[in-house]
N, C-alpha and C positions, 0 to 999 in steps of 0.2 A: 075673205080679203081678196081681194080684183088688184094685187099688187103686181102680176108676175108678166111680165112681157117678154123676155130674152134676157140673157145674158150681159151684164154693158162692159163697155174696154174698158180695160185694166188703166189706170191713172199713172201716167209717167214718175210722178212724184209721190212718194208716200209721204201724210200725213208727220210733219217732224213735231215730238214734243216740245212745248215750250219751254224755253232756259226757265231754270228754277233758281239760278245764281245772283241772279238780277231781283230788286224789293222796289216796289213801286212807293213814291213817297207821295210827298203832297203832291205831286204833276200826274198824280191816279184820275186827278179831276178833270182832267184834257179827254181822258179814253173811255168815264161814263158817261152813261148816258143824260145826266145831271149831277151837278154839284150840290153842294147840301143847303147854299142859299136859294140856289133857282128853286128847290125840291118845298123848300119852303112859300115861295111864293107862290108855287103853283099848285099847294095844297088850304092856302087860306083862302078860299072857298065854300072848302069843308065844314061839314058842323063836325064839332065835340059832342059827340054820344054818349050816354051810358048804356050800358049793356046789363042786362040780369046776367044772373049766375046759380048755379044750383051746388051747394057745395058735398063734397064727398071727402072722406079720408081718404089717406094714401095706402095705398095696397101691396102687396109685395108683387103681385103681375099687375101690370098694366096694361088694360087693352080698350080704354075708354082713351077720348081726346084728351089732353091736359088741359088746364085752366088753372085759374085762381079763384079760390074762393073769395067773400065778403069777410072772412073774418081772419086774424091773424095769433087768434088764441086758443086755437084749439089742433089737438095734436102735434106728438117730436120724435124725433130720431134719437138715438142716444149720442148723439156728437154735436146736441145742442140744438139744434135745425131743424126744420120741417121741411119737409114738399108737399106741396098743394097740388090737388087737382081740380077738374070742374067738366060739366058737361057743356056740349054746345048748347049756345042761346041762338034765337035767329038774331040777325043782328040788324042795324036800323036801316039799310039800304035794300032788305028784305030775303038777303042772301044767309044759308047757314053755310059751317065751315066745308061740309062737301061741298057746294056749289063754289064757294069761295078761293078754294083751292081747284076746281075743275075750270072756273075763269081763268085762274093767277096763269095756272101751268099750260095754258090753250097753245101760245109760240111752241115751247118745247115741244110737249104733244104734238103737231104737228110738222115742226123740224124732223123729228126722231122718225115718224113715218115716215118724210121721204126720204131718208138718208135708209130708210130698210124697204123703199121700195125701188130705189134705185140701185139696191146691191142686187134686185133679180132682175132686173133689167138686163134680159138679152141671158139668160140663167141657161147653163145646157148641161150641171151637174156641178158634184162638188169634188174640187180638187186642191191644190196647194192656194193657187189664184185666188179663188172662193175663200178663204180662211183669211187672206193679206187682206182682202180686200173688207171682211166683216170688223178685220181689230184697225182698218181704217177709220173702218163707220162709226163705231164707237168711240175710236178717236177724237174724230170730230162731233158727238154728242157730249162730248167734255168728260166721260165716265173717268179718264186717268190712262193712260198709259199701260200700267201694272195690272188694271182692271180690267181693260181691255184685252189682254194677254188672257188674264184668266179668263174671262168668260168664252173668249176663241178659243180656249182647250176645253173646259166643258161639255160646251157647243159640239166640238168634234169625237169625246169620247161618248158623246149620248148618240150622233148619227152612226158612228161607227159600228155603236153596240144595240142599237134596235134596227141600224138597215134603212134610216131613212133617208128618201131623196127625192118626196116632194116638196116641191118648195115654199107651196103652205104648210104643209108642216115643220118643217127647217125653221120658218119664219115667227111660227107659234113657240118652238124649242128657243129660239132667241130670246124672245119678250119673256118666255117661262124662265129662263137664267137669271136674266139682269130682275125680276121682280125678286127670285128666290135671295139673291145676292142682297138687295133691298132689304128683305124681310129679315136675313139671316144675320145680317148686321150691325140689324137694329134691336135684334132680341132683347140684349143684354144692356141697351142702352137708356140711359134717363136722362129723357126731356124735359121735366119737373125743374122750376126754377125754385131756390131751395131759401125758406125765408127764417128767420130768427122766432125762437120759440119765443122771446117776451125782447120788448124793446125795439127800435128802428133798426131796420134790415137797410142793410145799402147792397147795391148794386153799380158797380165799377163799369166805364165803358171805354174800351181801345176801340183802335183801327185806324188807319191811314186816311186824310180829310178827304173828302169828296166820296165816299161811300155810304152815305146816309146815315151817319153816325150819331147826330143831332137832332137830325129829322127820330131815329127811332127812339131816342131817349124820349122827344114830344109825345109821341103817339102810344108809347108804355106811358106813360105820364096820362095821357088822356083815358085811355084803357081802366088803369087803379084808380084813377078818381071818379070814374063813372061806376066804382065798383065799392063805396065807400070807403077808399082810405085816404089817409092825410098824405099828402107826395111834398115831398122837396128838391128841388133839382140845384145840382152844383157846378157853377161854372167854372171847372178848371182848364180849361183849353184856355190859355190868356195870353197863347204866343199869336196864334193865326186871325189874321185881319174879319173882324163881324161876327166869330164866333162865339164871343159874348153877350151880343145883341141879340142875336138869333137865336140863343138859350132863353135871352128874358122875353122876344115876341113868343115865343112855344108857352112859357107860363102865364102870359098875357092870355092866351086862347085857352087854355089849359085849366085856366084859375086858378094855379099851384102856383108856389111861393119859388125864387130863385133867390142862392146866395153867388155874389157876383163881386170881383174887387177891378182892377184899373186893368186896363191891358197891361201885358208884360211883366206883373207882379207874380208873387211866388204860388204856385200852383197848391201846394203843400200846405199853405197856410188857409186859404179861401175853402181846403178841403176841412179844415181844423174848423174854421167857424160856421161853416155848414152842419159838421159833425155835432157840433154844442149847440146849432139851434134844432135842430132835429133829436138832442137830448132834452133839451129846458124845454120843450115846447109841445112832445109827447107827437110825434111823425109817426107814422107807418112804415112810410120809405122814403128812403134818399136814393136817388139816382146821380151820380158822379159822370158828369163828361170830363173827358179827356184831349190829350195833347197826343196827335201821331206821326212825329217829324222821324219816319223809319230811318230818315240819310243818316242820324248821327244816331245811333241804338244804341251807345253809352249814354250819350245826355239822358236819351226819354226812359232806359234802364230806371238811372237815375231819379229821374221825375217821378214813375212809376214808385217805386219802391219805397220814396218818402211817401208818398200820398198812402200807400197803403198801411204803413208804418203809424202813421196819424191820427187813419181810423180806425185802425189795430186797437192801438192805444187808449181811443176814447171808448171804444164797442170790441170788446172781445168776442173774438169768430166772425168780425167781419174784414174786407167785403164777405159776403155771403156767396154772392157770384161776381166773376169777372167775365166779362162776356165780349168776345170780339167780333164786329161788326163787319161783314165782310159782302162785295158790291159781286153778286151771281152774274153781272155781265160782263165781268172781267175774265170768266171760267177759269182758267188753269190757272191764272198771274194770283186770281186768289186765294189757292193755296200757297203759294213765295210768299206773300204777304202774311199768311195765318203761320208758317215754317219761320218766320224772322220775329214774329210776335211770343211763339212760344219760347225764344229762346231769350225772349225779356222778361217773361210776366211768367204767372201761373192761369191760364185762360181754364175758365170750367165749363164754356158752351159757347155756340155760335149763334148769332141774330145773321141770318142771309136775307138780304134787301134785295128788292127787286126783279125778282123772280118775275112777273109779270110782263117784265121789257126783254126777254130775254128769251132764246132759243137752247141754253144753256143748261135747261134744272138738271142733267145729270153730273154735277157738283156735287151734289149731296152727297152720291156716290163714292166722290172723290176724297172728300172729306172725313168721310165712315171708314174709308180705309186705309188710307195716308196718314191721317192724321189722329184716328180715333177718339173726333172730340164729338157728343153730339150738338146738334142745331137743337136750337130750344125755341127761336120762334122766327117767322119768315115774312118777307115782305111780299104780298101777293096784290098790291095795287097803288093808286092813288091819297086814296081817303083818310082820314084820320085810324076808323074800324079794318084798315088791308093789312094790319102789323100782327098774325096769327101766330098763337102756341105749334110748336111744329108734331106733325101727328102722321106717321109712317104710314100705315092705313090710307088714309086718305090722298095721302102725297104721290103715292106708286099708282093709286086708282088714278089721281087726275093725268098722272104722268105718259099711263100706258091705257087708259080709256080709248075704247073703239081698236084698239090694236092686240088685245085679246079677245079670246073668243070663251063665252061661256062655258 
C-alpha cells in the first residue's frame, strides 16, 4: 500500500453523530438518491431474467451463498418453516455474485481507502491525535459510533501489545479489525429467507417511501418467477399517491398477478383478498407492500398489525418474514428509521437498497450491531438481477478488496 505520505492536521471539528431522535418519514424521498417511481422508470429498460438455481438443504453452518431453491416442498425446521439455500448462478448480464457484489460495493471500497489514506497523511507516530482521528474515520465510513469506539480500542491494544508503528502495518491491523468484526458478527447470523413447509409463504414489506420499497418487492417478484414459482403481489400501500399503479406496472413486467383495491381503502382488507386468492388458486408466494407513514407510528402500528392479523388468520405462521426495506444512502438516518420500525412491527431481516450509489456500505456494520437484525438481501445496482441474497463472505471481500494484503 503507497498510502503513507506524512501525518495530516488534526480537523477542528470532530465528526458529530447523527440525531437518532428524529424518524425520517415520507420527505426520506427529498434526501435519496431516487424515489421509488423515478427507480421505476429508470429500470424499465431492463429485461426480466430468469436465473438457474442448483438447490441444496439447509445446514446447520452456513458457509455457501444463500438462495432459493426451484422447489418449495422439500425440507422443515420444526417450527413449521424452511430456509432455503442455493448456489450462485452466473446471472444473465454475465456477472456472478462475487463480481456482483465487487461492482455494487466499488464507491465504498473506494471511499474507505481514502478516508485510511488520508489518516497517514503527514503520519509521524501514534499517539492520542492518531486514535481521535481513526474513530473519526470510521465515523465517517458510517461503521456507527459505538463501533467506531470499539474498533479504536482494539486497534490500540493490538499496537500496544505487538509494538507496532509502521504505518503499513497499523493500516493492515485496521482493515484486519473491521473484517474480523464483520465476520464475527455475522457468525451466528441467518440470512435464509424462511419459507412455509406446505402452502403460500407471504412475505411482509415495511419501510418509509422513497427507499426502494416497491421497487424491491418487483425485482423479488422477478427473481421467483424466473425461478419457477407462482408469485402474487399485494398492494396494500393505498394511502401514498402512484403507489398502486407502480405495484401493477412491476406485475405487468414481472408477469405476476397483483391484488389491488381503490386508493385510500382499507389496507387490511386488500391484504384479506390477496390472502384468499393466493389460497383458492395454489401461489407460491405472496409478497405484501406496505404503508410507511413513520410521522404518526400509531396509525401505521395500527395498519400493521391488522394486516398481519389477517394473514395470521387465513395462513398460520405467516407472514413468514417481515422484512424492512431500508435506503444504504441515507447511512446513519437508516438506522432511526429501522429503531422506529422495530418499535411497530416484529421485523425478521433487512433488504439494504442501493448500495451501489453509495460510499456508505459500512451500514451493514452498523446494523449487525445496533440493531442485531441480519440483511438478507442487497441492492447492488440498476437491473432487474442487482436485488442479491446477502452473503458476508463476499460482501467484506468487495468491501475491503485491494486494501488487504494477502
Amino acid at each position: 500500500m503507497a498510502w503513507f505520505f506524512g501525518r495530516k492536521k488534526k480537523k477542528e471539528q470532530k465528526v458529530e453523530q447523527e440525531p437518532t431522535s428524529q424518524v425520517q418519514s415520507e420527505s426520506i424521498s427529498t434526501t435519496v438518491k431516487k424515489d421509488s417511481l423515478s427507480e421505476t422508470h429508470s429500470e424499465s429498460q431492463s429485461t426480466i431474467a430468469s436465473q438457474a438455481a442448483v438447490e441444496k438443504p439447509v445446514q446447520a453452518v452456513e458457509t455457501n451463498p444463500i438462495e432459493e431453491p426451484t422447489s418449495s416442498t422439500e425440507g422443515a425446521s420444526t417450527s413449521e418453516v424452511k430456509t432455503e439455500t442455493q448456489t450462485s448462478s452466473a446471472p444473465d448480464n454475465g456477472l456472478d455474485e462475487a463480481e456482483r457484489y465487487d461492482r455494487g460495493l466499488e464507491r465504498s471500497r473506494k471511499s474507505f481507502g481514502q478516508k485510511l489514506s488520508a489518516l497517514f497523511t503527514n503520519f509521524s507516530g501514534v499517539d492520542e491525535d492518531f486514535y481521535d482521528d481513526l474513530e473519526e474515520t470510521l465515523i465517517e465510513a458510517d461503521v456507527g459510533f459505538d463501533t467506531a469506539l470499539e474498533i479504536s480500542e482494539e486497534v490500540r491494544d493490538e499496537i500496544e501489545f505487538e509494538h507496532v508503528s509502521d504505518p503499513d502495518q497499523i493500516s493492515q491491523l485496521i482493515v484486519r479489525r473491521l473484517v474480523a468484526l464483520y465476520t464475527r458478527n455475522g457468525s451466528a447470523e441467518d440470512n435464509h429467507l424462511v419459507f412455509s413447509k406446505e402452502g403460500p409463504t407471504v412475505f411482509l414489506f415495511v419501510g418509509v417511501n422513497g427507499v426502494g420499497k416497491t421497487t424491491s418487492i418487483g425485482k423479488m417478484a422477478a427473481r421467483f418467477k424466473g425461478r419457477g414459482r407462482k408469485v402474487l403481489l399485494a398492494a396494500c400501500d393505498t394511502f401514498r399517491a402512484g403507489a398502486i399503479q407502480q405495484l401493477q406496472e412491476w406485475g405487468k413486467r414481472d408477469g405476476v398477478d397483483v391484488v389491488a383495491g381503490k386508493e385510500q381503502s382499507d389496507p387490511a382488507s386488500v391484504a384479506f383478498e390477496a390472502v384468499k386468492k393466493a389460497k383458492e388458486e395454489n401461489y407460491d408466494l405472496l409478497l405484501v407492500d406496505t404503508a410507511g407513514r413513520l410521522q404518526n407510528k400509531v396509525n401505521l402500528m395500527n395498519e400493521l398489525d391488522k394486516i398481519k392479523r389477517v394473514i395470521s388468520r387465513e395462513i398460520p405462521d405467516a407472514p413468514q418474514e417481515t422484512l424492512l426495506v431500508l435506503d444504504s444512502t441515507t447511512g446513519q438516518n437508516a438506522l432511526t428509521q429501522a429503531k422506529a420500525f422495530l418499535e411497530t412491527t416484529n421485523v425478521t431481516g433487512i433488504i439494504l437498497t442501493k448500495l451501489d450509489g453509495t460510499a456508505k456500505g459500512g451500514i451493514v456494520l452498523a446494523i449487525r450491531n445496533q440493531l442485531h437484525l441480519a440483511v438478507k438481501y442487497v441492492g447492488l445496482g440498476e437491473t432487474v438481477d442487482d436485488l442479491s441474497p446477502f452473503n458476508p463472505e463476499q460482501y467484506v471481500s468487495g468491501l475491503f478488496k485491494g486494501l488487504m494484503e494477502d
